[in-house]
Structure formats: structure tokens, C-alpha cells
C-alpha positions as CSV (number, residue, x, y, z in Angstrom):
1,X,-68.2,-22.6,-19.8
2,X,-66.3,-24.2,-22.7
3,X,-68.2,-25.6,-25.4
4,X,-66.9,-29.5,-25.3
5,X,-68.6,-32.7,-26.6
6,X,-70.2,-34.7,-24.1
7,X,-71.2,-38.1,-23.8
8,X,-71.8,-40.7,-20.7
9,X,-68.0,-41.9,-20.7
10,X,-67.8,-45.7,-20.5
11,X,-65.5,-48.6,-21.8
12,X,-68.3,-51.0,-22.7
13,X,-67.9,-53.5,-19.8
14,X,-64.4,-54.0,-20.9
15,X,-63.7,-57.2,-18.5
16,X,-65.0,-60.2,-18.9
17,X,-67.3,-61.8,-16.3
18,X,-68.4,-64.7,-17.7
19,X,-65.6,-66.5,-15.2
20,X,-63.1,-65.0,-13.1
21,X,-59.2,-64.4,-14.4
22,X,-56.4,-65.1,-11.8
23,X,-54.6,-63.4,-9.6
24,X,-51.5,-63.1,-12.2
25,X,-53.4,-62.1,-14.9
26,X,-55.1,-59.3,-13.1
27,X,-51.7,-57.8,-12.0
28,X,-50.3,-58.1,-15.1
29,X,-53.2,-55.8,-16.5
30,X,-52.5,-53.3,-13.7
31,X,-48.7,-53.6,-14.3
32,X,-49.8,-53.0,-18.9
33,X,-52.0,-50.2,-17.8
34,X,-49.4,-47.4,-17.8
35,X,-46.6,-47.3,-20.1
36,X,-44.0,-46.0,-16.7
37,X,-45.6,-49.0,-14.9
38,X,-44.9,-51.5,-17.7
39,X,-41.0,-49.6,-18.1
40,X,-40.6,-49.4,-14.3
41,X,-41.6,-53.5,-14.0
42,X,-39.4,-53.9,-17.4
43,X,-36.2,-52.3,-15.8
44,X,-36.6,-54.2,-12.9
45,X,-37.1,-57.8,-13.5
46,X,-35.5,-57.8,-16.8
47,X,-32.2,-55.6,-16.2
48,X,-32.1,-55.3,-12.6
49,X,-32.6,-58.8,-11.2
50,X,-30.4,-60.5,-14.2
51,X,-27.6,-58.2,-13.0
52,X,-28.3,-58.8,-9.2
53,X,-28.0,-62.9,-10.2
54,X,-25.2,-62.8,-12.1
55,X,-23.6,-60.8,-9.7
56,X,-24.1,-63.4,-6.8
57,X,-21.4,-65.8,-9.3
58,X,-18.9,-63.4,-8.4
59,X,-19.1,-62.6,-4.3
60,X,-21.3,-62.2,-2.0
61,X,-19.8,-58.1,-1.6
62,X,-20.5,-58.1,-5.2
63,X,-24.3,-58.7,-4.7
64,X,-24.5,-56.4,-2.2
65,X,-23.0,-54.0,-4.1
66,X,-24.9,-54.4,-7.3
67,X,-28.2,-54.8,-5.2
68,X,-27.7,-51.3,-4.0
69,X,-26.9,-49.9,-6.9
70,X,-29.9,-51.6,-9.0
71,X,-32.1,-50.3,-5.5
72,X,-31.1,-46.9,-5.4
73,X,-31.4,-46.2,-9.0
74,X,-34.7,-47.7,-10.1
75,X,-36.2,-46.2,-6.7
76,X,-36.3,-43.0,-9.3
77,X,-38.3,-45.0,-12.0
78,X,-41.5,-45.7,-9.0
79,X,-41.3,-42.3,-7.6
80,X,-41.2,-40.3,-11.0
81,X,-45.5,-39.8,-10.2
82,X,-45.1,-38.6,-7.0
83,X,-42.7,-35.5,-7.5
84,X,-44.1,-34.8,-10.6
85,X,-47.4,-34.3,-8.4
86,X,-45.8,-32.5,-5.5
87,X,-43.4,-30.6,-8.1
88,X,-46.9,-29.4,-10.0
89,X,-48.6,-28.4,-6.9
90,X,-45.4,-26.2,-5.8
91,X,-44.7,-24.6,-9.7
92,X,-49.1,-24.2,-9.7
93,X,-49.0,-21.9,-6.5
94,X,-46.2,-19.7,-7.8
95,X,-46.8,-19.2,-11.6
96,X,-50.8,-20.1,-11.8
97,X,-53.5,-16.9,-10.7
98,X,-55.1,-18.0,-7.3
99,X,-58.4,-18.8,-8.9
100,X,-56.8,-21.4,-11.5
101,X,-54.4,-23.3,-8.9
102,X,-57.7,-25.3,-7.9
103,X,-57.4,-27.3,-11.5
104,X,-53.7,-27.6,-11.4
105,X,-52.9,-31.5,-11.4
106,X,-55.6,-31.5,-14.5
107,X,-53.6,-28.6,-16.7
108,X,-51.0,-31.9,-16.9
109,X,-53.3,-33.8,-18.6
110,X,-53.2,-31.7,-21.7
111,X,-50.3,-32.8,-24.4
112,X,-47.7,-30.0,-24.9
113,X,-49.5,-29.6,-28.5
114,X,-52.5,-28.9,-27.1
115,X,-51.4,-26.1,-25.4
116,X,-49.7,-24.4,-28.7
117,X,-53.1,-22.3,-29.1
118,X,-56.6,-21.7,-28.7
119,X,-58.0,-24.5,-31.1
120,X,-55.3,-27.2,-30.2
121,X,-56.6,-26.6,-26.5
122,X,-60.4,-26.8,-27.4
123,X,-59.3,-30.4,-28.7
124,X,-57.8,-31.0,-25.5
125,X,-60.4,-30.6,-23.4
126,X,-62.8,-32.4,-26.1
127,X,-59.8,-35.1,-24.7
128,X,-59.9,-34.4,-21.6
129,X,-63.3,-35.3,-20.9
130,X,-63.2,-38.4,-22.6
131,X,-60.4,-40.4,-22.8
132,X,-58.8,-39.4,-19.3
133,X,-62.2,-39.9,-17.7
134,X,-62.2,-43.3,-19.7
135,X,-58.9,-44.2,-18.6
136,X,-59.5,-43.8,-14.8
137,X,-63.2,-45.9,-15.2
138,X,-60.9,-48.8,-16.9
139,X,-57.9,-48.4,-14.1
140,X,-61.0,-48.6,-11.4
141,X,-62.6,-51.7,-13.0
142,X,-58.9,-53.5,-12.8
143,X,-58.9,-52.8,-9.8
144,X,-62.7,-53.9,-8.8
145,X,-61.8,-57.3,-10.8
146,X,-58.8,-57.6,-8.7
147,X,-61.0,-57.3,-5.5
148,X,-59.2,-54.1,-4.3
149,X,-62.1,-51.4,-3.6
150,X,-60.4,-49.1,-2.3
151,X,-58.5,-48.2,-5.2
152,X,-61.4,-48.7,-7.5
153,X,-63.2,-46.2,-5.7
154,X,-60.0,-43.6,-5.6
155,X,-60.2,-44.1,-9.5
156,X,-64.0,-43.2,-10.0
157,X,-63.6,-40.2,-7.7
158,X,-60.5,-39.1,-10.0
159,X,-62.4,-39.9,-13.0
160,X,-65.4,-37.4,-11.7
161,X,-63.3,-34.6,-11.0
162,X,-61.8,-34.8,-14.5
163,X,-65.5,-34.6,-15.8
164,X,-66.4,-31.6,-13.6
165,X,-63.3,-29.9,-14.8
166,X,-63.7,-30.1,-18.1
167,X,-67.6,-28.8,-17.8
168,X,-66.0,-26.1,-15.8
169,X,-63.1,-25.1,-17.9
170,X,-63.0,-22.1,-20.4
171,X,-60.5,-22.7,-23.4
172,X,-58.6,-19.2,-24.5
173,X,-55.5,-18.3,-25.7
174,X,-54.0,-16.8,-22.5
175,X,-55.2,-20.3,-20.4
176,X,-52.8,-22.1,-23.3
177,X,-50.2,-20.1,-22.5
178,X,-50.3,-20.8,-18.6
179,X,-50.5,-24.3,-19.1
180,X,-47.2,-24.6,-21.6
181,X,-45.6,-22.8,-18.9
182,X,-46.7,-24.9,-15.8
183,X,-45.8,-27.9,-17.7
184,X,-42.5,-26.4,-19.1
185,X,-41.4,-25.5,-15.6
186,X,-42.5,-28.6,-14.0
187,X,-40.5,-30.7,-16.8
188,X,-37.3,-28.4,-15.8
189,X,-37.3,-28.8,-12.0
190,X,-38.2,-32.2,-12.3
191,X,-35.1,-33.0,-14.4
192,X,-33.2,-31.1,-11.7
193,X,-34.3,-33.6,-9.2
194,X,-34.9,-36.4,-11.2
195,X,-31.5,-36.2,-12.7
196,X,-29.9,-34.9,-9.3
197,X,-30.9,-38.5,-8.1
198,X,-29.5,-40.4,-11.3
199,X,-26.4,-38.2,-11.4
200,X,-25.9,-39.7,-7.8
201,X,-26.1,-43.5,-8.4
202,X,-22.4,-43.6,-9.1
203,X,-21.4,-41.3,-5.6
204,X,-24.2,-43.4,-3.6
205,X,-22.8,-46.6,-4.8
206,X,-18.9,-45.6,-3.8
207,X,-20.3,-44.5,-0.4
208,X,-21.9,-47.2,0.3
209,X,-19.1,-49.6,-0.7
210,X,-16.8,-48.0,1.8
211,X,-18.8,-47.0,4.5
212,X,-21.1,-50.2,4.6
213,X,-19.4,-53.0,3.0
214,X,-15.6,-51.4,4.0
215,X,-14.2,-51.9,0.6
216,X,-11.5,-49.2,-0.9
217,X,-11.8,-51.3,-4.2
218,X,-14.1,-52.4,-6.9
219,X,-16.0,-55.0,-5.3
220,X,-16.6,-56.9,-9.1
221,X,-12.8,-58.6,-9.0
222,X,-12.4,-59.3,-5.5
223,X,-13.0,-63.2,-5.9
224,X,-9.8,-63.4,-8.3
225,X,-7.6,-60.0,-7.3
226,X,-6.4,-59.6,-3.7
227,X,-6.1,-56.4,-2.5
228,X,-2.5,-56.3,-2.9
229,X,-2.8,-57.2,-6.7
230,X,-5.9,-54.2,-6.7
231,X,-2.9,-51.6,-7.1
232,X,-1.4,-53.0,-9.9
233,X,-5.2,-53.5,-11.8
234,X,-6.3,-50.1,-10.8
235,X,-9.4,-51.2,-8.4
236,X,-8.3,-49.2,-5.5
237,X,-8.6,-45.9,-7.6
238,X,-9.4,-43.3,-5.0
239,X,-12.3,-40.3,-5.8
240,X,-10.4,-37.6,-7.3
241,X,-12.0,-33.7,-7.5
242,X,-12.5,-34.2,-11.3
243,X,-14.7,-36.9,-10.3
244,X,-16.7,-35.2,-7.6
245,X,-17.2,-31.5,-9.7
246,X,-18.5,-33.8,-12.9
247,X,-20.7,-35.5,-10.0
248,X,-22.2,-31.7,-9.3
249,X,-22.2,-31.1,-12.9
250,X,-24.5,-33.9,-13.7
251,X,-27.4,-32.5,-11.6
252,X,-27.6,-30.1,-14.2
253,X,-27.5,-32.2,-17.2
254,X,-30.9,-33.1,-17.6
255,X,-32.9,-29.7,-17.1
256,X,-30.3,-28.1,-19.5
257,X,-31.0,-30.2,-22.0
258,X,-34.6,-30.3,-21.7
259,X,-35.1,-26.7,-21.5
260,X,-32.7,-26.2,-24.8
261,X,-35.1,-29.5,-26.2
262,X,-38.5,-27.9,-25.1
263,X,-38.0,-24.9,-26.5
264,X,-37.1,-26.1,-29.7
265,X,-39.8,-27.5,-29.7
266,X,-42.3,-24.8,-29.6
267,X,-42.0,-23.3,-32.4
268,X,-44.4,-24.8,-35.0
269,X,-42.9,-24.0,-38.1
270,X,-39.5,-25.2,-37.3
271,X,-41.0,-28.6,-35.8
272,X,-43.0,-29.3,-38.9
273,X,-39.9,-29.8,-40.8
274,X,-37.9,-31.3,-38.4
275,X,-38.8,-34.9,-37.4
276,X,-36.2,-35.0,-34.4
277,X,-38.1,-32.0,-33.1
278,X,-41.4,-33.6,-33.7
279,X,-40.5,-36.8,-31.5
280,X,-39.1,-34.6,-28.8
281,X,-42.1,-32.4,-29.0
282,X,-44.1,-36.1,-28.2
283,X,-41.6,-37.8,-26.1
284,X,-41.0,-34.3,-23.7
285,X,-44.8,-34.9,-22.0
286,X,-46.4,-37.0,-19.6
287,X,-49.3,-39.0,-20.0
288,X,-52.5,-38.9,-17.6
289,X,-50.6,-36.2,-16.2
290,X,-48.0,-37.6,-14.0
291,X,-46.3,-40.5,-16.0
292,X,-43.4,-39.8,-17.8
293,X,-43.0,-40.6,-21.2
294,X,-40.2,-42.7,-22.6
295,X,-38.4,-39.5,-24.1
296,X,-39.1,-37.9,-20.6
297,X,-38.0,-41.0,-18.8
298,X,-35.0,-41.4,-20.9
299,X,-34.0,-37.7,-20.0
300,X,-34.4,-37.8,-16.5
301,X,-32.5,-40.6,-15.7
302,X,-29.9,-42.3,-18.7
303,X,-27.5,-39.6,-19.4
304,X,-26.7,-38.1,-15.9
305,X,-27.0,-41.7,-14.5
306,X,-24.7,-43.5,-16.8
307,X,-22.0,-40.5,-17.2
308,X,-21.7,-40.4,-13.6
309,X,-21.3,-44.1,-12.9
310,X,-18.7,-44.0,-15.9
311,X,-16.7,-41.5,-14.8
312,X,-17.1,-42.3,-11.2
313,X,-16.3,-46.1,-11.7
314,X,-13.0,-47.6,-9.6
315,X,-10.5,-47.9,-12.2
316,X,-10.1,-49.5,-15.8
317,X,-12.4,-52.2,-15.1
318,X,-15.2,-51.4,-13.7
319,X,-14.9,-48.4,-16.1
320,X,-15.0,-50.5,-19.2
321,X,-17.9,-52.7,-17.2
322,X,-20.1,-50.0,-17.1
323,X,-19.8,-48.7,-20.6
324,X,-20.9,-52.4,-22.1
325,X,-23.6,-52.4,-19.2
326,X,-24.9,-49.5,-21.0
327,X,-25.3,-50.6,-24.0
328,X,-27.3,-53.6,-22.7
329,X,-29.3,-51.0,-21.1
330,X,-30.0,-48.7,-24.3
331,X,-30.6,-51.9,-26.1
332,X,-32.7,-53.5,-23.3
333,X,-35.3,-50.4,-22.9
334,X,-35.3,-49.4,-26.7
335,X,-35.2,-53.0,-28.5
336,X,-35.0,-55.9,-25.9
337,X,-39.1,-56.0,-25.1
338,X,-40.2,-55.5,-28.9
339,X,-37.9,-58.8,-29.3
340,X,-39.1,-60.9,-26.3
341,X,-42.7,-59.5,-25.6
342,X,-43.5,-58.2,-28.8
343,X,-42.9,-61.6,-31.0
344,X,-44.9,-63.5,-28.6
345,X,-47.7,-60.8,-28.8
346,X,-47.5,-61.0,-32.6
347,X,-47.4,-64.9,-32.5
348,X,-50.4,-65.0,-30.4
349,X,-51.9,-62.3,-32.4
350,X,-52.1,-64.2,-35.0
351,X,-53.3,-67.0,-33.7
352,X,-56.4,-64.9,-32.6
353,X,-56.9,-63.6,-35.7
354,X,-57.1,-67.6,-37.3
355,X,-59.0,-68.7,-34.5
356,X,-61.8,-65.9,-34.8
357,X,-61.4,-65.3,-38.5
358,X,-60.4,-61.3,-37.7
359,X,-57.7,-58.9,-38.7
360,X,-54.8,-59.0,-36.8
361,X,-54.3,-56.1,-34.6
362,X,-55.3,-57.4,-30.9
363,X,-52.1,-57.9,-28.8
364,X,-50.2,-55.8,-31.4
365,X,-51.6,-52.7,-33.3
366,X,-52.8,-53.8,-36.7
367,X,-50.4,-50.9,-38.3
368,X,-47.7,-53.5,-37.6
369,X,-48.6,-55.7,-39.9
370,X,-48.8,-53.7,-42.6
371,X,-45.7,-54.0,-44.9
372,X,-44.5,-52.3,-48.1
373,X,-41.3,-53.4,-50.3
374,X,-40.7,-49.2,-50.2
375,X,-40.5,-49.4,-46.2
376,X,-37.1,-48.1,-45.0
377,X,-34.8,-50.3,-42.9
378,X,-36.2,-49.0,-39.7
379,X,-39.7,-49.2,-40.5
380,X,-39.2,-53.0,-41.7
381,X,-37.4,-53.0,-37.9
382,X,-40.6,-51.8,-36.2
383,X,-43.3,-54.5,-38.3
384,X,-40.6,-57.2,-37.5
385,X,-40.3,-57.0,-33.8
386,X,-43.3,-54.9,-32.6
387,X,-44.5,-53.2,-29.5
388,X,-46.6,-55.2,-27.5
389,X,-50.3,-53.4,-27.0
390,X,-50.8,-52.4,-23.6
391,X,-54.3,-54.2,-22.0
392,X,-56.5,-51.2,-22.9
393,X,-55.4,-51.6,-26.5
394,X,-56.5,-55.1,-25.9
395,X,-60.3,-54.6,-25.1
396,X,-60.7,-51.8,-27.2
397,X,-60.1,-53.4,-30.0
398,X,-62.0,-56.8,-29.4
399,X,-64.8,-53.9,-29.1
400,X,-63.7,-53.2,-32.6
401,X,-64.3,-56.4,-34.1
402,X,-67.6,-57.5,-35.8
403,X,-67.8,-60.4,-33.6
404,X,-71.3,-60.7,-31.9
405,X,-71.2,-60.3,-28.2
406,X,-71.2,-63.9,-27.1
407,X,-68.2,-64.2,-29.2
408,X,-66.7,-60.9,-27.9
409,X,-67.0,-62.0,-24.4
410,X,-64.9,-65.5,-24.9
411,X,-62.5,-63.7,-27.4
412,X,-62.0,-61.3,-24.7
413,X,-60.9,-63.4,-21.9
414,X,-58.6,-65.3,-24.3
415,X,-57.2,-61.8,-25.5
416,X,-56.5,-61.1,-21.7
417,X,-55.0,-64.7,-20.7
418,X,-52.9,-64.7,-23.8
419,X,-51.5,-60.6,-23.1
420,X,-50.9,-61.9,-19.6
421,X,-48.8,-65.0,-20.8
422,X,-46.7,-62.9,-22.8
423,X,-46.4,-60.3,-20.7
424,X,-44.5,-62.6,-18.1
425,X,-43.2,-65.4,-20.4
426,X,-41.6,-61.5,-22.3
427,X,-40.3,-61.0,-19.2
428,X,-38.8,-64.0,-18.4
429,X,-36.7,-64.5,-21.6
430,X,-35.6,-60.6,-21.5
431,X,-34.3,-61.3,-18.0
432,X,-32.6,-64.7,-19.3
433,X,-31.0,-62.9,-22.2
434,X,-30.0,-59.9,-20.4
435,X,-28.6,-62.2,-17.3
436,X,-26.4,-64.5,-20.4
437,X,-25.0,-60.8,-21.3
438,X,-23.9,-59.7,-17.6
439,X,-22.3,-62.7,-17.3
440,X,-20.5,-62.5,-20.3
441,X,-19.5,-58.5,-19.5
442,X,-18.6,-59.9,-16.0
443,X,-15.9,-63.0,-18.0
444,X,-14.6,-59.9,-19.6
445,X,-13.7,-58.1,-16.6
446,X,-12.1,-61.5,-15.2
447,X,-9.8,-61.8,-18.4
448,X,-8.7,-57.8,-18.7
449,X,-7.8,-58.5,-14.8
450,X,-5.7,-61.4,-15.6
451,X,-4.0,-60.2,-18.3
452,X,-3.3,-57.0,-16.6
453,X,-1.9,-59.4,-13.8
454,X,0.2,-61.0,-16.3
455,X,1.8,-58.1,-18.1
């Protein structure tokens, strides 16, 4: 038995029931409970939709085409739980000792730190026992608020087995060591599929243009180049074998580089002095187990994704259309939420903290708003345009506050209506903004065409 600190694991009542919350603002807890959930939802209505509308302003092929693509590629982002389960379950039989394979979704939980040795792993479980059992209670009671039993019920029965494992579990040295490795080789084959998939978006998307739509061209400049004029502008480009061995390279890309990445990353001495290391060491993880992290995320998909559709891309001009579609997408994941969401959190952050007479911190973590003339450009970046808190932020730390609990209970349903708000009204202006920017790649295209036409 390992020796772990125990308590009766609750949130405090963290939803309001003084009156009930709508339909929207329930989801959009759900949707702020899990940072792959919030990204998945981000990608989505803020990147893929806007490019799926401005597409439509071009031809209805277009749309089509663009849908797909959008489709086929963020089907990775709402699957990513599922193979890292059935990828864990597969690794667990063939690395783990029969009698361990029982726990092995729960190893996952544990951070890649806490597997480094015997002590890190005794914190773990100390976690383990707490906050993931935590986690699953508050993902139940969304769902119990939202009127869905069923999937309240799933999350208390998750959030018992996690307490019965970590009565059960027996910290030492050689159990760290089987962890780091289940988790290490479930990262690697994961980025082999994972980034099989994204490596394919650009292949898929070709295919599908030929085979479904009938189109030997780049769909994008159909409404202003006939097909005879296609030859001259380079849209009929066929597939060469460059194009389809970098397409088989590019499965590779991402388990190459996070095996190289991970171990790095796993030597203490050379991480303490490195901070690159140090985020990779973070970012390389899941959290609850199955959800990617944004390093992780980023890794699975971006690079083999975005390479192939680059190098894949029919001609010139959807070529040079892909590479500023990137950059809206690097800018759109890293920077475009903290601009949209995050500013209207910290807006209405502050207006809680007036209205109650408390520190800021609510719908943004308090660290943001401390400054300091000595800050570097990048850390006067972050306080500027912060990251929005995600909804257990939220109640945790109206918990926090020294309100009484009359008080707590209205400041917490104004907390949750005012998260809600900016979560969708965040969403809505990052989808306008990133929906100005395809149509100003897609005018672009339209004049490089023309000119090319004119030479």
C-alpha cells in the first residue's frame, strides 16, 4: 500500500443552484473543461468555418473542396482521446507485467516528471488521488447541471476507480520506470498515427478533388482561370514521385521528432539548464491521461500536416496559399485566442473585481496582472493579451475569495455567465478576424493568377 494523503475529495458545490444557467452556458463549461476540448472547438469554429465561408465567395467546387479538407483534418483533433486510450491498452499488454496491466489507463495520469524517480512519483499519486478524482466529480456535476445522467454517472464511476487505484498503488523506483516507458512508447506510436493522418490531409484532399469533384486543377482559381488558362498558371500540376515519397516520409516526422524531443528531455541535469527542454518536458504529456497537451497537439499534427499540404499543393498558387494559411494558423492557435478571448476575459475580470471589491484573478489567473518595468518583451506579451481561465479556474477561485457564501453563490453565477459570454463572443470575433484574412490570402491568389495571365 502506498503511503498517500487522503481526504473526502470534493469541489465545494462548485455550481450554483440558486437559479438555473442556460443551455449555452452549460456547453460552454463542458466545451472550457478540457484544454483539447476548448483547442479542438477553437480550431473549428474559429479557423475552419472562416475558411469554409470564405471559400463559398469563390465556387461552389471550392467549398467542397476546402470543406473536406477542414473535415478530414480536424477529425484528428476529436479523436486524439480515443487512440491514445486504445494505443495505451495495446503498448500496456506488451511492455507492462500481467499483474500491472489492470491500472494501465491510470499510469497516464501521472506527468512525465513524476515518473523521473521514486519521490517525484510519491507526489504523483499524492495527485492522483486528489485532483484527478476532483476533476472527474466537477466534469460529472457539468454534466448533472446540464441534465445528462448518463454521463454524470460515467464520471463518478471514473472518479472511484481513480481513488481505489491510488489506495492500491505502491510507489518504487522500478514502477517509475515502467510508467516513463508506457508513456514514452504510447507518445511514439501515437505520433506515428497521429501524424500518418496529418501527413495525409494534403494526398486525401488531391484524391478527393479528382475522384469526387473530377477536377485535375486547383479548385481555388476556377471562377477566374479556365482550364485551358490552368496550364499556363500551373493549377493542373500533376502528383510527381517527389511528391508522393515526401508524402510517406511525413508519417515519420512526428515520432522522430518526439522521440529525439522526449529523450532530451529526461535527463534532469541537462533540462534544468535548458528552458526549451523544460517546456518540451511540460508540453510532451497529456493531461487526465488522454488529452494531449498543446506541445503534444502541436506535434502530432502541424508539421507533417502543413509540409505535406505544401509540398503537395497544385502549383504556384495554391502553394503560396497554403504557406500564408499557415501562418494564420500558427498565429491563430498560439496568439489569436489570448487576443479575442483573453481581452474580454480580462475586461470582465476586472469588472468583477470592482463590482465585488476582490483581486483580480477570476476569468484570468491573477499572475497576469502582475507587471514589472524589468519584464522582457514576451512576458509584457503574455500580461497584455492573457489566456483566458478555463471554468474550473473559475469556481476555484471564487472559493478563494473572502466573500461570505451568499455573496460567493451570486458572484459565482455571474463568474459563469460572464466566462460563457466570452467564451462565444472570443469565438465569434476570432472566426471574423480569421475569415477577413482568408479572404485577403484568397485576393492574393486572384491577383498572382492575373498577372501570371498577363505576363
Amino acid at each position: 500500500m502506498s503511503s498517500i494523503t487522503t481526504k473526502n475529495v470534493s469541489i465545494g458545490n462548485p455550481i450554483p443552484t440558486r437559479r438555473q444557467t442556460s443551455r449555452l452556458t452549460n456547453f460552454a463549461n463542458i466545451i472550457c473543461s478540457r484544454e483539447s476540448t476548448y483547442r479542438t472547438f477553437l480550431d473549428l469554429v474559429s479557423f475552419d468555418l472562416p475558411a469554409m465561408l470564405a471559400s463559398v465567395f469563390r465556387n461552389y467546387k471550392n467549398f467542397l473542396d476546402t470543406t473536406f479538407e477542414c473535415l478530414y483534418g480536424t477529425a484528428i483533433l476529436f479523436t486524439s482521446p480515443f487512440i491514445t486510450s486504445s494505443v495505451a491498452n495495446i503498448v500496456g499488454k506488451m511492455t507492462l507485467p500481467h499483474e500491472l496491466q489492470k491500472y494501465t489507463k491510470q499510469y497516464l495520469k501521472f506527468s512525465m516528471k513524476e515518473t523521473q524517480n521514486l519521490e517525484s512519483l510519491k507526489e504523483g499519486i499524492n495527485r492522483l488521488n486528489v485532483e484527478e478524482t476532483e476533476d472527474k466529480n466537477f466534469i460529472a456535476s457539468l454534466f448533472k447541471k446540464a441534465g445528462k445522467e448518463k454521463q454524470a454517472n460515467k464520471f463518478e464511476e471514473e472518479g472511484k476507480e481513480i481513488q481505489e487505484f491510488s489506495h492500491n498503488f505502491t510507489p518504487s523506483e522500478e514502477m517509475a520506470k515502467h510508467i516513463r516507458k508506457l508513456k514514452s512508447s504510447v507518445i511514439i506510436i501515437e505520433s506515428l498515427v497521429e501524424g500518418s493522418w496529418s501527413s495525409s490531409v494534403g494526398l486525401a484532399t488531391r484524391l478527393f478533388r479528382k475522384c469526387i469533384l473530377g477536377e485535375d486543377r486547383f479548385t481555388g482559381t476556377k471562377s477566374y482561370v479556365s482550364d485551358e488558362e490552368s496550364n499556363i498558371t500551373g493549377d493542373s500540376e500533376e502528383l510527381n514521385m517527389f511528391q508522393k515519397i515526401l508524402t510517406g516520409a511525413m508519417c515519420f516526422l512526428s515520432p522522430i521528432t518526439n522521440a529525439i524531443l522526449l529523450n532530451k528531455s529526461s535527463n534532469k541535469e541537462i533540462v534544468a539548464n535548458n528552458r526549451f527542454l523544460n517546456i518540451v518536458q511540460d508540453q510532451l504529456d497529456m493531461t487526465h491521461g488522454v488529452y494531449p497537451k498543446l506541445g503534444l497537439l502541436l506535434s502530432y499534427t502541424v508539421p507533417p500536416k502543413w509540409i505535406g499540404q505544401i509540398c503537395l499543393s497544385q502549383g504556384s498558387l495554391e502553394r503560396g496559399e497554403k504557406i500564408l494559411k499557415l501562418l494564420t494558423v500558427v498565429t491563430s492557435w498560439w496568439f489569436g485566442h489570448r487576443f479575442t478571448n483573453g481581452l474580454l476575459a480580462k475586461r470582465a475580470d476586472k469588472e468583477l473585481a470592482k463590482k465585488y471589491g476582490i483581486k483580480e484573478g477570476i476569468l484570468v489567473d491573477s499572475s497576469y496582472s502582475n507587471t514589472n518595468s524589468n519584464d522582457s518583451l514576451f512576458m509584457r506579451a503574455r500580461n497584455k493579451f492573457p489566456e483566458p481561465a478555463k471554468i474550473n479556474h473559475v469556481f476555484k477561485a471564487v472559493e478563494a475569495t473572502d466573500l461570505d457564501n451568499s455573496r460567493k453563490e451570486v458572484l459565482k453565477l455571474e463568474a459563469e455567465e460572464k466566462h460563457a459570454k466570452c467564451l462565444y463572443q472570443g469565438f465569434a470575433l476570432h472566426a471574423g478576424l480569421v475569415w477577413g484574412i482568408n479572404m485577403i490570402v484568397n485576393s492574393i491568389t486572384k491577383l498572382r493568377a492575373k498577372n501570371m495571365l498577363a505576363a
